[in-house]
N, C-alpha and C positions, 0 to 999 in steps of 0.2 A: 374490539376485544371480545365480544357478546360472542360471536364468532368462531373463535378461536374456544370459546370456555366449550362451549358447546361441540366441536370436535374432539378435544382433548375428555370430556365427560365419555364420548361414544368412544373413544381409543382405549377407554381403562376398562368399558365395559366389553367390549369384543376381546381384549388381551384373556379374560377369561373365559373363554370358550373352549378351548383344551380341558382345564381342569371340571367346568360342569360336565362337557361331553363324557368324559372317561367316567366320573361318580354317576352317572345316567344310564350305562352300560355298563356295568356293576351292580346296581342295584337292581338293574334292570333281569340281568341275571340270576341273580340271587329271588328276587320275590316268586323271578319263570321255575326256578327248582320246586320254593315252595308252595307254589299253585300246582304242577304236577304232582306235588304228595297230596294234596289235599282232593285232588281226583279231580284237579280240571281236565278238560280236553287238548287236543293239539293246536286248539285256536291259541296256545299259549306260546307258541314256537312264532306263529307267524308275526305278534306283537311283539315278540323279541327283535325278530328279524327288522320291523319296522321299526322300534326304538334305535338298533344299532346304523340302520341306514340314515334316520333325520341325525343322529348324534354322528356319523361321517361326514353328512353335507354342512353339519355347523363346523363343523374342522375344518371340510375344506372350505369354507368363506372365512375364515381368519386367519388361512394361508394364503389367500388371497389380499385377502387385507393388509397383510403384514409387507407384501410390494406393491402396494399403491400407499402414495400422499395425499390425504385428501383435503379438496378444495372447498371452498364453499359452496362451491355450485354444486358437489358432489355429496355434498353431507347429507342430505335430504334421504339422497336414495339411500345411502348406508343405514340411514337411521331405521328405515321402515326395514332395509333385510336383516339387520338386528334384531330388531322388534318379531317380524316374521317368523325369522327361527326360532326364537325362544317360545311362541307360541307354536308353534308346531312341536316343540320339543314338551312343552306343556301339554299340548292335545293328546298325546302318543300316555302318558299319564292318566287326565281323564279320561280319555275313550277304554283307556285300560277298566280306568274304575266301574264302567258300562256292562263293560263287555264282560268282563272278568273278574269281577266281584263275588268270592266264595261266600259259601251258606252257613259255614261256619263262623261264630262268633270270634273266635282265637283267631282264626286268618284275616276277618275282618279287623281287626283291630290292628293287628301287623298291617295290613293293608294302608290304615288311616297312619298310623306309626310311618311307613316308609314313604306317604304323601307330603307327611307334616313335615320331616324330614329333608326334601327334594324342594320344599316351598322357602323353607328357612334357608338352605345353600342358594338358593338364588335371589333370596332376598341380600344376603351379604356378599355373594360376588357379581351382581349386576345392579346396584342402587345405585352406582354412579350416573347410569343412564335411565331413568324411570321407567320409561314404556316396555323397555327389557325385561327386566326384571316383575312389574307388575304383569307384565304378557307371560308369562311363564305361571305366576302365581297362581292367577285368575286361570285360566287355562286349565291349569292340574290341579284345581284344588273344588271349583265352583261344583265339576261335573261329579266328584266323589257325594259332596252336602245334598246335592240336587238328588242322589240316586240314594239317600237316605232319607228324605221326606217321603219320594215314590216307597218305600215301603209300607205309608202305614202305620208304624209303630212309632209309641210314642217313648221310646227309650231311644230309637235312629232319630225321631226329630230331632228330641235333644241335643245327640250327637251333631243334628244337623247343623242347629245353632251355633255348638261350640265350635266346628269349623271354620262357620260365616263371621265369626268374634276371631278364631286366630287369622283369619285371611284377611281381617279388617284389619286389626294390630299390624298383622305385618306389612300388611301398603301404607299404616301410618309411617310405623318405623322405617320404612326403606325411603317413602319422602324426608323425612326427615334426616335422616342419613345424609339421601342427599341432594338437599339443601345446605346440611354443613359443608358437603366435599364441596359445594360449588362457592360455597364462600372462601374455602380452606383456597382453594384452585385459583380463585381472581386473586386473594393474596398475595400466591405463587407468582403471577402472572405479574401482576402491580410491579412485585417488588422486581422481579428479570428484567422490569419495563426500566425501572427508573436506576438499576444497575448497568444495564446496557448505556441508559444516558448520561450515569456518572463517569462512566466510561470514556465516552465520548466527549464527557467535558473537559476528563482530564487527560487524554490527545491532544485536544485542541490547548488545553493550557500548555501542556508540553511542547508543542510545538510551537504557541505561541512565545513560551521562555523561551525556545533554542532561537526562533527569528531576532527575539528582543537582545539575545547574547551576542548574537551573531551582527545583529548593528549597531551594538556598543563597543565591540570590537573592531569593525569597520570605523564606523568615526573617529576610538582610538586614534587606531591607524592613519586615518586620514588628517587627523588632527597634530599629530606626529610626523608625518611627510610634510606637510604644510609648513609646521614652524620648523622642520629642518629646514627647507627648501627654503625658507626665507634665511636664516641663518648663514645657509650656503652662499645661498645670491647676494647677500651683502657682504660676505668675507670678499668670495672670487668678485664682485664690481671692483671694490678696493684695492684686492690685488691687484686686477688687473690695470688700473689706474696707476698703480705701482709700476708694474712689468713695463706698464707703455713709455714713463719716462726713463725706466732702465734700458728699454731696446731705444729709445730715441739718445741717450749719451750714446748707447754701443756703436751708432751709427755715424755720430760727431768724431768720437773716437777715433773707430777706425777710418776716416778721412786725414786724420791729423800721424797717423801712422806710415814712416817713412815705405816706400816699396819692399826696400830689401830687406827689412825687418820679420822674416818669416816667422822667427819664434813671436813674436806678438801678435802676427795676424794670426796664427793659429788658434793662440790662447784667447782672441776676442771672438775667432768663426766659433770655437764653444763654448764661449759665454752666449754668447747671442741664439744659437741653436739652444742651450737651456731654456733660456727666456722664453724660449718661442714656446719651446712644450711646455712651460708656465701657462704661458696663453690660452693655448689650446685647451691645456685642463680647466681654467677658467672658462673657457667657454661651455664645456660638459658639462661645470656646478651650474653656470647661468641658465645652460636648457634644462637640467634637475628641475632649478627652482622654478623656471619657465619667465625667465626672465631675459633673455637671448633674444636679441632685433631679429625678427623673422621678415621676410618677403613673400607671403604669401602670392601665387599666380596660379591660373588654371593648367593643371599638369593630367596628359594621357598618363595613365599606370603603366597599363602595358608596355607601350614604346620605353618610359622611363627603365622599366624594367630589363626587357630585352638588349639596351642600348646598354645595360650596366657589365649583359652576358660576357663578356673576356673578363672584365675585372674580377667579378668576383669568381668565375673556374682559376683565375691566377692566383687570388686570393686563398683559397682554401686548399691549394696543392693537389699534388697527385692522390688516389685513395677514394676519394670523396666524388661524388658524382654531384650533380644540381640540375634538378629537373622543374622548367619554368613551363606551366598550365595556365597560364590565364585567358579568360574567355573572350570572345568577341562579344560588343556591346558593352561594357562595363563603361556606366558615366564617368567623365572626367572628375577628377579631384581637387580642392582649393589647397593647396600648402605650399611650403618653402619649398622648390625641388629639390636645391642643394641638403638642406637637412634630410631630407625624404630618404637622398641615397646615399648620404652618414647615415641616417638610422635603419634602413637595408643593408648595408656592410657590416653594421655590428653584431646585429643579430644573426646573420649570416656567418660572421668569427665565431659568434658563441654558439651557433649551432656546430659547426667544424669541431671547437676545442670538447665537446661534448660527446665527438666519434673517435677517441684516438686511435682505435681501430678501424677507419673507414666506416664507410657507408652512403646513404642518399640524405642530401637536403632536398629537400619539394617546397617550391615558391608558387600559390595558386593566391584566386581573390576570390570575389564571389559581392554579390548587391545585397544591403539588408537593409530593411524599415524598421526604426524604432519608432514603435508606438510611445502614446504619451502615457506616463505614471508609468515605463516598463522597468524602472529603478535601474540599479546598476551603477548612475552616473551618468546614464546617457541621458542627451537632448535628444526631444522627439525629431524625426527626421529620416531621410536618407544617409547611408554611407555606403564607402565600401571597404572592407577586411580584408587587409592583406595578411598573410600565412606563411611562415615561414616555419617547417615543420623537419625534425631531425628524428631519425632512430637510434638513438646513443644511449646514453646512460641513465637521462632522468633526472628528475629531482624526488625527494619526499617530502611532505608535508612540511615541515618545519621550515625544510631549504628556500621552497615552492612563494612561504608568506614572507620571506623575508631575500629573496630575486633582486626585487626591485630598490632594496635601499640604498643609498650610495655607500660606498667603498665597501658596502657587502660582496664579496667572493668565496668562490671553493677552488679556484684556481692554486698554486703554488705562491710559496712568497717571488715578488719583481716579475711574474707571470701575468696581470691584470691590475686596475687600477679598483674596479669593483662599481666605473660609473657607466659602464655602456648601457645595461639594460636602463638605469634611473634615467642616463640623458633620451633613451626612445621613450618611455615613459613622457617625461619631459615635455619631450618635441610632442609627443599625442596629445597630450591636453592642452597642452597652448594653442596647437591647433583646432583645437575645438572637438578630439576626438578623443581615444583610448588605447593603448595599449593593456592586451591582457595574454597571460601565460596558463597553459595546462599543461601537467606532465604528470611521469606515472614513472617511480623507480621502476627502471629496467627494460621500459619503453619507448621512450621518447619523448619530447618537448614539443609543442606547439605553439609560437608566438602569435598573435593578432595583432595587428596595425588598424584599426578602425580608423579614417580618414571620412569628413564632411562630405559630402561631393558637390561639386559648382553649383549646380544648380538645386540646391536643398528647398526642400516645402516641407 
């Protein structure tokens, strides 16, 4: 900070460099008129000249100053051509008082009048910087006292004295001055210091709430999926325990049904066809809850993929293109394949029902390492992402957190059931993976399939 006070002290003293210049060249003027009345010589022209030229060159150094920043490494030198100038600017004074010194008592005194003058304005606009300022003092004031003892008289010693008492007074008062600024300035400095860091603390508090909001709302969430999913899973087991002795009479039944009895085989082919998609949707609650007998084997993506090409271009009709990118190399994957390519056809539908204008679905993967502690849910490890991405309609934020719940839809009513996304969801984390959704009203949907892969370290 030492540093810093000390730049900032030489900044406020050079900002006033303009206004000494200009009162220095005005006065300077003015004293050159009344020393030509008083019958100086033309030696009076050319000390003008000199005063207007060092009080040009202090201007231009604090046009200078005013585009450059300076460093520390730089302060040094500014200090001393601060300090420089103002003595030069001060000599041009003294050497005045030398050289140019009238005989008359009346001009002398205007003389000491426009010195004592020139020492007080620089005492109050360069005491931020000491050496400035007392350079300047000392400079135009010493050589006036000095050339009134060389008289002789002891009415000029006097004089001589009282100069040396007001040049004294005023190097006290200009230290001390300042010395107040520089305490007044570390204050300034102090307090910027530790507002920048309340600042800073309270970012970091901010953000540390929105993190702390943001995973109490996750666990929520997850705490809510969970005892859904258990909910679920034990209604559809029971169902389905249901269903199974209902499809097992339907099938004693219809054995016990004459041939020619059309109208009753009919009416039992749609019991039974009910039943079935009873089943079925129980199976959907059980992969929600992740409670569905999986078979997991090691499964090529790609091949699985590519091998699925006719179903799903038949799947999602004319209109809609599907562009399959997956790369050479991609490790193999551990999961059920049959669910893998349930849960690629659904995703696949809900990418479709989300263009009803047409458009491209894109099936790509790609390898990712999750590091350990990367949150999210994941296990550290290998996987790999599969992608199924559409340019349709989108979701918004509200739609976006609630994709995944069961019998949540935006579809129409008898349109959807509302459990495809929960049962891939579902199937992801049983497997040991993740399913995760991006979308953007008016852009498009990105699904991810995160899969183990076989061989996981």
């Amino acid at each position: 900070m030492e540093a810093e006070l000390r730049i900032e002290r030489l900044r406020v003293a050079i900002r006033q460099i303009p206004v000494a210049a200009t009162v220095t060249v005005i006065n300077a003027a003015l004293l050159s008129v009344v020393l030509v009345s008083a019958g100086q010589d033309r030696l009076v022209y050319a000390w003008l000249v000199v005063a207007i030229l060092v009080a040009g060159a202090r201007v231009a150094l604090w046009a200078v100053f005013r585009r450059v920043d300076i460093t520390r490494q730089q302060y040094r030198r500014w200090a001393i051509a601060s300090t420089c100038s103002a003595l030069a600017a001060g000599s041009v004074w003294g050497g005045g008082s030398v050289l140019l010194f009238p005989a008359s008592e009346i001009y002398q005194l205007f003389w000491v009048f426009v010195i004592g003058g020139m020492c007080a304005g620089a005492a109050v606009l360069h005491y931020t910087h000491l050496p400035t300022g007392i350079g300047f003092i000392l400079s135009s004031g010493l050589p006036l006292a000095i050339r009134f003892v060389f008289d002789r008289s002891e009415r000029l010693a006097i004089a001589a004295v009282m100069i040396g008492v007001f040049l004294a007074v005023l190097t006290l008062t200009s230290s001390r001055a300042s010395k107040y600024f520089g305490e007044t300035l570390r204050l300034r400095f102090e307090l910027a210091q530790r507002t920048r860091e309340l600042d800073a603390t309270h970012a970091k508090l901010r953000t540390e709430m929105e993190e702390r909001r943001a995973a109490e709302m996750s666990l929520r969430h997850a705490q809510k999926m969970e005892a859904l999913g258990q909910l679920t899973a034990g209604i559809a087991h029971d169902f389905n325990n249901l269903l199974t002795v209902v499809l097992g009479s339907l099938a004693r039944l219809r054995r016990s049904i004459p041939p020619g009895n059309h109208r009753g085989i009919s009416l039992l082919d749609n019991a039974v066809q009910s039943a079935q998609r009873g089943a079925d949707l129980t199976q959907r609650l059980l992969a929600f809850g992740r409670r569905q007998a999986l078979m997991p084997r090691t499964v090529d993506l790609p091949a699985l993929v590519n091998g699925m090409s006719t179903l799903l271009h038949n799947s999602v009709g004319p209109g809609i293109d599907i562009a399959i990118q997956l790369p050479d190399g991609l490790p193999y994957v551990r999961v059920d394949a049959n669910q893998l390519e349930l849960a690629l056809l659904n995703l696949v539908l809900n990418a479709r029902d989300a263009m009803p204008n047409g458009g491209t679905i894109s099936i790509t993967a790609h390898e990712g390492h999750i590091q350990a502690n990367a949150g999210g849910g994941f296990l550290p490890g290998r996987y790999v992402a599969l992608s199924v991405a559409d340019n349709g309609e989108g979701m918004d934020e509200a739609t976006l957190a609630r994709a995944m719940e069961p019998f949540f839809t935006t579809k129409g009513m008898g349109q959807g059931t509302g459990l495809g996304l929960s049962m891939v969801e579902g199937f992801a984390a049983q497997s040991g993976g993740q399913c995760r959704l991006h979308s953007s009203k008016g852009v498009g949907t990105v699904a991810e399939l995160w899969l183990p892969t076989a061989d996981r370290q």
